[in-house]
Every structure is written in C-alpha cells, then in structure tokens.
C-alpha positions in Angstrom: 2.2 11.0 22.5 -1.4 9.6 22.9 -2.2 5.9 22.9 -4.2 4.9 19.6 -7.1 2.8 19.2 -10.0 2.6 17.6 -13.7 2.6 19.3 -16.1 -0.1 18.5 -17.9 1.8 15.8 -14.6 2.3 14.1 -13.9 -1.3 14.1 -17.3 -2.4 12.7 -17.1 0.2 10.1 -14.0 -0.3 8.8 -15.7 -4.5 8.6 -18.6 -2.8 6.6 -16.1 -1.4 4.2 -13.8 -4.2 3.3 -17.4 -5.9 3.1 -18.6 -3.6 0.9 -15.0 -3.9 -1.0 -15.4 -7.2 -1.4 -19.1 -8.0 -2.4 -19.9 -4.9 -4.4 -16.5 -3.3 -5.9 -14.5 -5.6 -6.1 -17.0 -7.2 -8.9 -16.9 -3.6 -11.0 -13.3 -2.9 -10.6 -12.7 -6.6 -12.0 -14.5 -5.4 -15.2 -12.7 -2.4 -15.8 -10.3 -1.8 -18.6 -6.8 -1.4 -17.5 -5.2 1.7 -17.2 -9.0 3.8 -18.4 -11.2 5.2 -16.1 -13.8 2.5 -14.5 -16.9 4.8 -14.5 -19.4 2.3 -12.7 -17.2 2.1 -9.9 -16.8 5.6 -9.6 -20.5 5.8 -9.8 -20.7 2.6 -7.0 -18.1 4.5 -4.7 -20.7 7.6 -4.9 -23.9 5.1 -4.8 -22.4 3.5 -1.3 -22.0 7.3 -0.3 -18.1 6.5 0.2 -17.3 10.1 -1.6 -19.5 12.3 0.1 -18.1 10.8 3.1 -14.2 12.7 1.9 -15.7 15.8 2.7 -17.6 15.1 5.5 -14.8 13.6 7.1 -11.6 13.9 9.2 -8.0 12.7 8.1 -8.5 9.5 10.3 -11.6 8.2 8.8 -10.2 9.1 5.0 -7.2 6.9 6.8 -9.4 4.5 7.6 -11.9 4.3 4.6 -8.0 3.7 2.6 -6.6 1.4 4.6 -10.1 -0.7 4.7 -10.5 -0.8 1.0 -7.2 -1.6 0.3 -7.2 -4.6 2.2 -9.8 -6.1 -0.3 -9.9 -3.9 -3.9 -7.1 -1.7 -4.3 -8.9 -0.2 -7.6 -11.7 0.8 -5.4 -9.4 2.6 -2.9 -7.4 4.7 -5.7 -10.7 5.6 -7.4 -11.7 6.9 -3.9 -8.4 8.9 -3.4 -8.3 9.9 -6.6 -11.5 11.9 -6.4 -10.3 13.0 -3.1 -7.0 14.5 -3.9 -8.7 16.2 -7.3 -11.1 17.8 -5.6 -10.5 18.6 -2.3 -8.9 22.4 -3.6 -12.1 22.5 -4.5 -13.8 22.1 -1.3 -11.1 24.0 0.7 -10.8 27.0 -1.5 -13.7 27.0 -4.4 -15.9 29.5 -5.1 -19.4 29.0 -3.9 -20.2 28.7 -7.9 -17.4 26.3 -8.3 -18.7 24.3 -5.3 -22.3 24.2 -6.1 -21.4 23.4 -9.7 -18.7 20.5 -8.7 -19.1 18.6 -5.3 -22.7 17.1 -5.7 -21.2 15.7 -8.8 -18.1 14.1 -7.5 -19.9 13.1 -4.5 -22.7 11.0 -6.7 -19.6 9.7 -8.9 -21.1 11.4 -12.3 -17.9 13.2 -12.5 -14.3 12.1 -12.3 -11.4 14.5 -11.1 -7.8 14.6 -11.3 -4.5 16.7 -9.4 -2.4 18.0 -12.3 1.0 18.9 -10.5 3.5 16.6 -11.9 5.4 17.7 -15.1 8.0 16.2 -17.3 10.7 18.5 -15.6 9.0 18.9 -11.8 7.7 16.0 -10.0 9.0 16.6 -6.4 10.2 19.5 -7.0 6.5 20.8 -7.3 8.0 24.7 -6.7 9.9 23.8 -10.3 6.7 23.7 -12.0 6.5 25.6 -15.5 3.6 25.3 -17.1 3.3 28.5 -18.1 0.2 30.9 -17.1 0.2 34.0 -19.8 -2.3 37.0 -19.0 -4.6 37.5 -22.1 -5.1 41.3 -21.3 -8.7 40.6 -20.8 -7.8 39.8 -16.7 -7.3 36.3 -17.2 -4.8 34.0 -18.4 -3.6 31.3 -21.6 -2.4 28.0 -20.1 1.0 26.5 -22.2 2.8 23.7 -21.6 2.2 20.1 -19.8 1.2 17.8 -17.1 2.4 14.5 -16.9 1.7 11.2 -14.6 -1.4 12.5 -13.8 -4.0 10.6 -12.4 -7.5 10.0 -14.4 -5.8 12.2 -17.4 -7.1 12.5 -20.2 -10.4 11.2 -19.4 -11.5 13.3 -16.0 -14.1 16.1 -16.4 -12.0 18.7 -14.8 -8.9 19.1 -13.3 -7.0 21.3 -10.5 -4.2 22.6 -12.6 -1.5 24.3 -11.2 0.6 26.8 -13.0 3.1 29.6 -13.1 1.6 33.0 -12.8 5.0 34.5 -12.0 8.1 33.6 -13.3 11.4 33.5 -11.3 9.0 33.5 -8.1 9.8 29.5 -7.4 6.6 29.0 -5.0 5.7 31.8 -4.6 4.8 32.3 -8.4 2.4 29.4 -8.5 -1.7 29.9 -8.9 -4.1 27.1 -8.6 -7.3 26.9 -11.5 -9.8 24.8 -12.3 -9.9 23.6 -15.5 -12.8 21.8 -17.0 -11.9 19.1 -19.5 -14.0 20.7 -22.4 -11.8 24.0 -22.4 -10.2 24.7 -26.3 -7.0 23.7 -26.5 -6.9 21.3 -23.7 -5.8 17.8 -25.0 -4.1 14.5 -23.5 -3.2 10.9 -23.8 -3.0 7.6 -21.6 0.3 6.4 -20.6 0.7 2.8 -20.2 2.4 2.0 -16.7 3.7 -0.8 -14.8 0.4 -0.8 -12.6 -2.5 -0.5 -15.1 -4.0 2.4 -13.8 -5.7 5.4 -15.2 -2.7 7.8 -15.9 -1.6 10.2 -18.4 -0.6 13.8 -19.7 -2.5 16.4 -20.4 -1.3 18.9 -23.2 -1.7 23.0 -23.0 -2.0 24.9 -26.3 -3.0 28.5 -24.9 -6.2 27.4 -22.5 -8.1 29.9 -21.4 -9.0 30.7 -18.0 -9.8 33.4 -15.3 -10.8 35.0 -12.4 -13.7 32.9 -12.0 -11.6 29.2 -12.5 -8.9 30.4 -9.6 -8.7 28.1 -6.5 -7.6 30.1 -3.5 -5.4 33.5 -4.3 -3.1 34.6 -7.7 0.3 32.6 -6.7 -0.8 31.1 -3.7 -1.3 27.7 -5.8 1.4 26.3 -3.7 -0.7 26.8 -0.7 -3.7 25.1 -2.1 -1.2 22.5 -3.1 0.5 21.7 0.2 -3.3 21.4 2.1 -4.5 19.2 0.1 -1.1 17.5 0.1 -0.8 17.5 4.5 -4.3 15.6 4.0 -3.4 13.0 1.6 0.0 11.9 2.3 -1.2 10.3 5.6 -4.2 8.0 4.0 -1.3 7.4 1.4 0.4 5.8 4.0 -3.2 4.1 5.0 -3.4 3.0 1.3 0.0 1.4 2.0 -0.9 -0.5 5.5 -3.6 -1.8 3.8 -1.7 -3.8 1.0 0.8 -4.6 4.0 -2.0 -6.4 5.7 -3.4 -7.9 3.1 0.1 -9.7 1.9 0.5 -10.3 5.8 -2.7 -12.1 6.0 -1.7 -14.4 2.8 1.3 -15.3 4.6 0.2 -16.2 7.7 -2.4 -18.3 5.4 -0.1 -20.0 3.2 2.6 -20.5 5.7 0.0 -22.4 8.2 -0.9 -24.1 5.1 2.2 -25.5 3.1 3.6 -28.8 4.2 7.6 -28.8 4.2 9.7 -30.9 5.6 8.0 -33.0 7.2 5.5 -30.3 8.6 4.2 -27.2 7.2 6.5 -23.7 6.7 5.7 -22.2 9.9 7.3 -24.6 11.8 10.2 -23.3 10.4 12.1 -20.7 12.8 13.3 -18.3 9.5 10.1 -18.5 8.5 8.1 -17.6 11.8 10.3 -15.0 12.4 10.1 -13.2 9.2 6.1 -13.3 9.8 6.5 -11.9 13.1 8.8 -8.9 11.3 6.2 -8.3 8.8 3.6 -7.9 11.6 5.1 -5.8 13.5 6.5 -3.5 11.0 2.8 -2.9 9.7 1.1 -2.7 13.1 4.1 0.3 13.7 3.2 1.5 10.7 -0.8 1.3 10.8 -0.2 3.6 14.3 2.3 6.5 12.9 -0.4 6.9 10.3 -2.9 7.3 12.6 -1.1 9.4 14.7 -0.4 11.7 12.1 -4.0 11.6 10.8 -4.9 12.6 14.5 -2.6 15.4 14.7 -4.0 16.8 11.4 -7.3 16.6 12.8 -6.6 18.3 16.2 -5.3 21.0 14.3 -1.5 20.2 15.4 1.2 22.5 13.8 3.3 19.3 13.2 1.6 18.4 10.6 3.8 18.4 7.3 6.5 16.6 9.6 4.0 13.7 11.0 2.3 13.6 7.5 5.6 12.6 5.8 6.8 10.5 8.9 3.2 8.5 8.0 3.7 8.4 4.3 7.7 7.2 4.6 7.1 4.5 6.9 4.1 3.3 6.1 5.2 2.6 2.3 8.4 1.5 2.6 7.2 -1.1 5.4 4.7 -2.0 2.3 7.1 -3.0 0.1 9.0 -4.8 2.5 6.1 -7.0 3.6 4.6 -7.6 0.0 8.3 -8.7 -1.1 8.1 -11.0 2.3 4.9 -12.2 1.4 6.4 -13.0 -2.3 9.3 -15.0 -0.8 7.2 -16.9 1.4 5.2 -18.3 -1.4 7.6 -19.1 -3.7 7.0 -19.0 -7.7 2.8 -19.5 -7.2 2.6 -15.6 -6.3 4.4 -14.4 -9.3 1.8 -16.0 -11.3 -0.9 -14.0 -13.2 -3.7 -13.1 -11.3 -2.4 -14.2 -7.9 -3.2 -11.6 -4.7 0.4 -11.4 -4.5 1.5 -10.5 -7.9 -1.7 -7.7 -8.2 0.2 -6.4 -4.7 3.4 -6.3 -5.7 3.1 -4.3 -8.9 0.4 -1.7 -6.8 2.7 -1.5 -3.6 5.7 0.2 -5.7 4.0 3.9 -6.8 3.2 4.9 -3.6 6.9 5.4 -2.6 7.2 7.6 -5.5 3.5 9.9 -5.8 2.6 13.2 -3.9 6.1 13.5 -2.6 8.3 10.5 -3.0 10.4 8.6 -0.2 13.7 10.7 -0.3 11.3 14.1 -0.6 9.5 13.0 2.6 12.8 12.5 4.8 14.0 16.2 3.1 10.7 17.1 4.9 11.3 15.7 8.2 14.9 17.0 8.6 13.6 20.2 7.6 10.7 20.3 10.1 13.1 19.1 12.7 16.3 21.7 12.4 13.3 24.7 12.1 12.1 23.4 15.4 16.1 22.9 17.1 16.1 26.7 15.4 13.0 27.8 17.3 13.9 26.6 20.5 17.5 28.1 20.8 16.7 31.3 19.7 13.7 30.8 22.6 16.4 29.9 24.9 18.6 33.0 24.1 16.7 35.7 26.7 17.0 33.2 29.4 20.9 32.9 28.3 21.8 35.9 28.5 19.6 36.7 31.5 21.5 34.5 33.8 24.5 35.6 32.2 
C-alpha cells in the first residue's frame, strides 16, 4: 500500500477551488430554487472550466475537485457530479456523433444531464431493473415504464437511460441509450425531498429509440453502468470527506470559541476527545478515498472492491462527524440557515445513492471470497505436487 499525499500543485489547487466555491458559486447556488435545476451555476461550473476538467481528468482529481467544493458549496459540487455521472457513458462509450453532438455542450454548462437507473422496484438492485425496451420491428426499440429518484429529472436535456432489452436475462439483459429530453412520449415530474435538490421521475409511454441512441453494446448496459459507477463511487466518498471537514472545521471553531464553565468547551476532556475522533476518522477516510481513486487510475483490478471500501467509509464517517459537529453546538446548529443544519440534511443521501451502504459491504465480501477463491484454486498444483 503506497503512502498518500498530495504535491504542492494539488494543494494550491484544491485552495483555488474552495476559492472559487466560495466567491463565485457559492453566490449562484444561493439564488437557486430548491429542488429545480440552477442553470447559471451549471453555466458558472462550465465558465470556470470545472466540467471540461471531468473528462480530462483522473479519478483523483474528480476526488479532489468533490472533496474541495464541498467544503465550501455543496450545490456546486452535486451540479458538478451530476453532469459527471450523466455523461460520462457518453464519453466512455458514445458514438463519435453522440460525442460531437453532447460533450462541448455539457462541458460549457448549456446542457444539463442526468443517470436514469433507479426505479420504483430496483434501486440497488440495478440488475432488477424493468423498464421495459420493446423492438418496433424497424431495428430499434419503444421505451415503457419508469425512472425514479433521478437526479436533474424532469428538467435535463438528455438522459442515459438504461433498460431491459432482454427479459429473464437479470444483467445480462440490460442496454444502455441515450435519450434526449424532447423524444415523444417522454414525460416526468419533481419530487420534493428532504435535501432540496433537483430530483424526480421520468415517465415512459412507448419512446422511441435506436441503433444510433445506444451507449456501448445491445445488453451490455450493465457494463456501461458499473464504469461509470467504479468512477463515481470514490469522489462520492470525496463529496462526503468534504462535508466531514467542513462540520470538523465548525467544531474546532465553536468549541475554541464557547465559554463554559468557567472556560470555553474545549477545555472540556469529552469534548476534546470527540474533536480528536472526528478528525481522525475523516483524515482515515480522506486517504481510503484517495487510495481507491489511485488504484482506479493505475488501472488496478481492485477496483470495484476499493471503490466501495471509499464510498462506505467515507460516508458513514460523514454522518458521524456532522451529527458530532451538531452535538457540539447545541440547539444554534439546528436553526434555519446554519452551516450545520444545510450539512446535516446533505450528509444523509450519500449513504443511500449509486449503491447504498449495505450494497457496498455486499461488494467487498464479494470481492474478497472471489479473491480467497482465486488463490486456493492457484494453490491446488502446488498441493498436489508435493503431495
């Protein structure tokens, strides 16, 4: 396991970025309308050249750009990932036409995206899917059925939708398309959530689509879904250290702060320790991310087991330090409009979206009895050899 730390550049960019969080987006996202889509920061995030850079870039500086702008504006980092995780199928396995027409618009935040796996009856359980994919007899196909707790749905200009091409096939029968939002018979509405974001269904009444709108190969959808998933869950996990260290910060502020008892509340042992626990458990976290960012970079087959490593700790740890942070305060952070309350209402989605806390350990045990598997029957020859 390599040592992790980041060069000088790294370290002044990632500065730039909350800068940039704080002075330019933070302003916009502030003047959005909850739970819609906030065009001019979209359109900010592609000024700044922030998008472009998701394609451009590696998992750890996607992990970075999260981590940075959460920190500061936690609206501009899920407008950032959610253009990311829309249209990186796209980028991986568009057509040169769907490429050409797409990424320079994405990239100059004129068009919004959104990742339409999740269903009223498969969330996890993505292989469950059953939106149903009917060939039209022309070659292509009629989309029927729903999406649901999609991100930027109704209101993004195209989505990667993934359906069933084959039924009875579980993953196997999955196909990726893109789908752009002024198809007939493609319709939607907001739902109104605990975190105000821009979420919703969207509704399939015999869509059409074909050859030319597939992403990747007929019922390799899962495929496409799992890349772009391998990518994303670490950055979640970036998103997540983020808030962590933005609560930590308020409570090493408030608790140097606040007179009690005759001093101030970090004089207090229960106190100091719990700051010392929230610190350590997001510095623990901030690494596994990073090493799991690094091993998707390097090409490492461990991938889907690090990615989901990343993702569990690093949001779980969140919502431990946010509800830390909470307690340390007292009543002041439950108020309206406080850092702490915006925090704790953002920190609890990401232990449920693209794959949620009890999926990810399923992951990990699976990766790791496959591996035991792999290295006894490698161990057999020699066996029976000395045998």
């Amino acid at each position: 396991m390599p040592a992790f730390s980041l060069d000088p550049a790294q370290i002044t960019w990632c500065a730039e970025l909350r800068e940039l969080a704080t002075d330019r987006l933070a302003p916009l996202a502030a003047k959005g309308e909850p739970g819609r889509v906030n065009r001019p920061l979209v359109a900010a995030l592609g000024e700044l050249g922030l998008l472009a850079r998701l394609f451009d870039a590696g998992a750890l500086d996607l992990c970075l750009l999260r981590e940075s702008l959460a920190q500061t504006c936690t609206e501009a980092e899920t407008a950032l990932a959610l253009q990311g995780l829309g249209t990186h199928p796209v980028a991986a396995f568009g057509t040169p036409a769907q490429r050409a027409r797409w990424l320079p618009e994405v990239t100059a935040g004129r068009a919004v995206a959104a990742f339409a796996l999740s269903e009223p009856g498969a969330g996890s359980d993505a292989a469950a899917l059953a939106l149903d994919a009917v060939p039209d007899g022309n070659g292509g196909w009629r989309l029927h059925g729903e999406k649901r707790w999609i991100s930027n749905a109704p209101e993004a200009d195209f989505a990667t939708v993934f359906a069933r091409t084959t039924r009875g096939a579980g993953a196997r029968g999955v196909t990726a398309f893109l789908v752009p939002a002024d198809r007939p018979g493609l319709g939607g509405e907001p739902l109104d959530m605990l975190s105000p974001h821009a979420l919703g269904t969207l509704t399939f009444d015999g869509v059409p689509v074909g050859p030319e709108d597939l992403l990747g190969e007929p019922d390799g959808g899962f495929r496409v879904a799992m890349h772009t998933l391998n990518l994303f869950r670490p950055s979640v996990g970036a998103f997540a250290v983020g808030m962590a260290q933005a609560a930590l910060d308020a409570a090493v502020a408030h608790t140097a702060a606040r007179p009690a008892f005759g001093g101030v509340l970090a004089d207090l042992q229960a106190v100091s320790h719990r700051i010392a626990e929230m610190a350590t458990r997001t510095e623990a976290a901030r690494l596994l991310v990073y090493a799991a960012a690094t091993a998707y970079d390097s090409g490492d087959p461990d991938v889907p087991r690090r990615s989901a490593m990343a993702k569990l700790l690093a949001t779980e740890t969140a919502q431990y330090v946010v509800d830390a942070a909470v307690q340390v305060h007292g009543a002041a952070a439950l108020q309206r409009g406080h850092l702490l309350e915006h925090l704790y209402r953002e920190v609890r989605a990401p232990r449920i979206y693209e794959g949620a806390t009890e999926v990810q350990r399923a992951i990990i045990a699976k990766e790791l009895y496959a591996a035991h598997a792999r290295h006894s029957e490698a161990a057999l020859p020699a066996k029976a050899v000395s045998a």
